[in-house]
C-alpha positions in Angstrom: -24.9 -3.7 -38.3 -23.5 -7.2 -38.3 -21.5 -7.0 -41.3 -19.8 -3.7 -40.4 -18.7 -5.5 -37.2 -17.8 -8.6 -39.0 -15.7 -5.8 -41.5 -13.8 -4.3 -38.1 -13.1 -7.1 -36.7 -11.7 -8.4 -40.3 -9.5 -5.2 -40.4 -8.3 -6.0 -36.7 -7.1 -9.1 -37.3 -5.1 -8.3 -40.8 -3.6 -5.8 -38.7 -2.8 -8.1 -36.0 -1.2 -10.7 -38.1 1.1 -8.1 -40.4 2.4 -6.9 -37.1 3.0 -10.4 -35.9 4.6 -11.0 -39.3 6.4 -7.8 -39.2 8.2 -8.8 -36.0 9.9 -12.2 -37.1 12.0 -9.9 -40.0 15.8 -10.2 -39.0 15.4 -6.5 -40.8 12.7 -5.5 -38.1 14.9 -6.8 -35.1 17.9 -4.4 -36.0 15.8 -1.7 -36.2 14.1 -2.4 -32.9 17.1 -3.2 -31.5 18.0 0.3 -32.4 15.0 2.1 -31.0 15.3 0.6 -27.5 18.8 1.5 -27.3 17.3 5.3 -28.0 15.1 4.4 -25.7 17.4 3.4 -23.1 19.5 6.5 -23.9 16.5 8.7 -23.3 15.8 7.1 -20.2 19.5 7.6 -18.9 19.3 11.3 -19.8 16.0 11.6 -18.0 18.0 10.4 -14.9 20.5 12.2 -15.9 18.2 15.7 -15.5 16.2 14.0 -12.4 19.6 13.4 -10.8 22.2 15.9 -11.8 25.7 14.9 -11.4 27.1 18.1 -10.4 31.1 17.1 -11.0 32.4 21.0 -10.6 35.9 21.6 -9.0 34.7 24.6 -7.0 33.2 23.9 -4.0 30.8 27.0 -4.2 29.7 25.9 -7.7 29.2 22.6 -6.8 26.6 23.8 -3.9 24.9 25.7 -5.8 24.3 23.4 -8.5 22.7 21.0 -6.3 20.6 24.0 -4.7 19.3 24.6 -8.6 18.3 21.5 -8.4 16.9 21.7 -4.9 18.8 18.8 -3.6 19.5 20.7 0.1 20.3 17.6 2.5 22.7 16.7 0.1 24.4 20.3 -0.2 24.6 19.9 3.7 26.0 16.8 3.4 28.6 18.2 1.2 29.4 21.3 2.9 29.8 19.4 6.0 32.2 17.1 4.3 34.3 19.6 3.1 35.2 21.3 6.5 38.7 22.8 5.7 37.1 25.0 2.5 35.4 27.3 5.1 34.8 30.6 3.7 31.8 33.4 3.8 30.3 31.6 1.2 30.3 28.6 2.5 29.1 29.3 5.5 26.2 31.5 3.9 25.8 28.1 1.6 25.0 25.8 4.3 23.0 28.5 6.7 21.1 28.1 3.4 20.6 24.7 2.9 19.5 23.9 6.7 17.0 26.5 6.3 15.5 25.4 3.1 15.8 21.6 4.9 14.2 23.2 8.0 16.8 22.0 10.5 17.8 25.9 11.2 16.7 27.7 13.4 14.2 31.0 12.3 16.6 33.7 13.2 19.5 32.2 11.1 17.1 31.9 8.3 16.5 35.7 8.8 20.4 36.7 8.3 20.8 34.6 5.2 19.3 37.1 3.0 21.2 39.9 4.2 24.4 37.6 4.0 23.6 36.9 0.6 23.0 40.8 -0.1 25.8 41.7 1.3 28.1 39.0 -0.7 26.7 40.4 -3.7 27.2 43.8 -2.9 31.2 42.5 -2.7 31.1 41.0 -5.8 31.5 37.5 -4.5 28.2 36.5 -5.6 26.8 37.2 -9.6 23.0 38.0 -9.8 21.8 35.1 -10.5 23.3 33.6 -7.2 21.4 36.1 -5.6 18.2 35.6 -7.2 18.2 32.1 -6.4 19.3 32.0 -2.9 17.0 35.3 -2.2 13.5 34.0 -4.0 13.9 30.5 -2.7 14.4 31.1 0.4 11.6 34.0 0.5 9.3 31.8 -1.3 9.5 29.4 1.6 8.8 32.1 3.9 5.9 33.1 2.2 4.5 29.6 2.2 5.0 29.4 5.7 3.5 32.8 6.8 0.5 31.8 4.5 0.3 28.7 6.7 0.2 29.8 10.0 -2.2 32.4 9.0 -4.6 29.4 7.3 -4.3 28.0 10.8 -4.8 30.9 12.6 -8.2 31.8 10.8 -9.2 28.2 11.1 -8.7 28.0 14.9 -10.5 31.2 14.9 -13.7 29.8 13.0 -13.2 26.9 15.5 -13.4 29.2 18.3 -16.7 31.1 17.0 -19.9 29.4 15.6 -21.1 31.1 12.1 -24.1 32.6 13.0 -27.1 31.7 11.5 -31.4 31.7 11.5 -32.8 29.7 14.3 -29.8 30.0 17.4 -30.2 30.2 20.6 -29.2 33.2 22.4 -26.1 31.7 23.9 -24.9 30.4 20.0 -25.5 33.7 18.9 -23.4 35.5 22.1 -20.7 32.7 21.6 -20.5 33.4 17.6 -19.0 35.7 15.8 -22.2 38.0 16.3 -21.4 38.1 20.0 -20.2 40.8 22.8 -18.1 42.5 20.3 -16.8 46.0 22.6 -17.1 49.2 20.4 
């Protein structure tokens, strides 16, 4: 037992010092020079994807690369900048982006689909414009109908007890057993 530790800790510290020995080569420096400037190129390109520059002339095609990228406040912010390019889809655009921001109001929300249907239906808008504006946007309406009714059931099972062996009669009229009318 003690010589195979004494033989690993051998091995670890051959390995140790080559490294150590490894790393005072000029050779060994050009080379890691090289790898941390790929490294430092990979890391810019990662930014690069985390924060898209989206440099298009278009207006339209600049919002909706920053809504692919689900950057919203800052397709407000651009919509809002950019005052004298209003159009239908611009205005559709930033209905859009203050609903998926939630600083819209619900029934705005509502006619943004149809807005966006409609737009397609004129050819202004390709498919995949659609699709993206459409299944966002109803995503997020999903997720918040599935919410209210989550707190909806749990304000109901706050309301009623669970009935169960051993209550009293007034637990068992005031849970969900209770005056139930027929």
């Amino acid at each position: 037992m003690k010589i195979k530790v004494i033989s690993i800790i051998m091995v670890l510290v051959i390995l140790l010092t080559a490294c150590v020995s490894n790393k005072n080569k000029p050779e060994n420096n050009a080379e890691n020079d090289d790898r941390q400037k790929e490294v430092t190129t990979n890391i810019k390109e990662t930014e690069l994807e985390r924060f898209p520059v989206c440099n298009q002339e278009n207006l339209s095609e600049r919002a909706f690369c920053l809504i692919e990228n689900k950057l919203y406040s800052q397709v407000e912010e651009l919509l809002s900048a950019n005052d004298k390019e209003k159009d239908k889809v611009i205005s559709v655009l930033s209905t859009y982006a203050s609903c998926m921001s939630t600083s819209a109001l619900p029934d705005e929300c509502g006619k943004v689909s149809e807005s966006v249907l409609y737009l397609h239906d004129k050819n202004i808008l390709d498919n995949n414009q659609k699709l993206l504006l459409i299944t966002t946007l109803e995503n997020k309406r999903i997720a918040e109908l599935e919410e209210k009714q989550n707190r909806s059931l749990k304000e109901y099972n706050d309301k009623y007890f669970v009935p169960e062996i051993g209550m009293s009669a007034e637990k068992v009229l005031e849970s969900t057993w209770g005056n139930h009318r027929r």
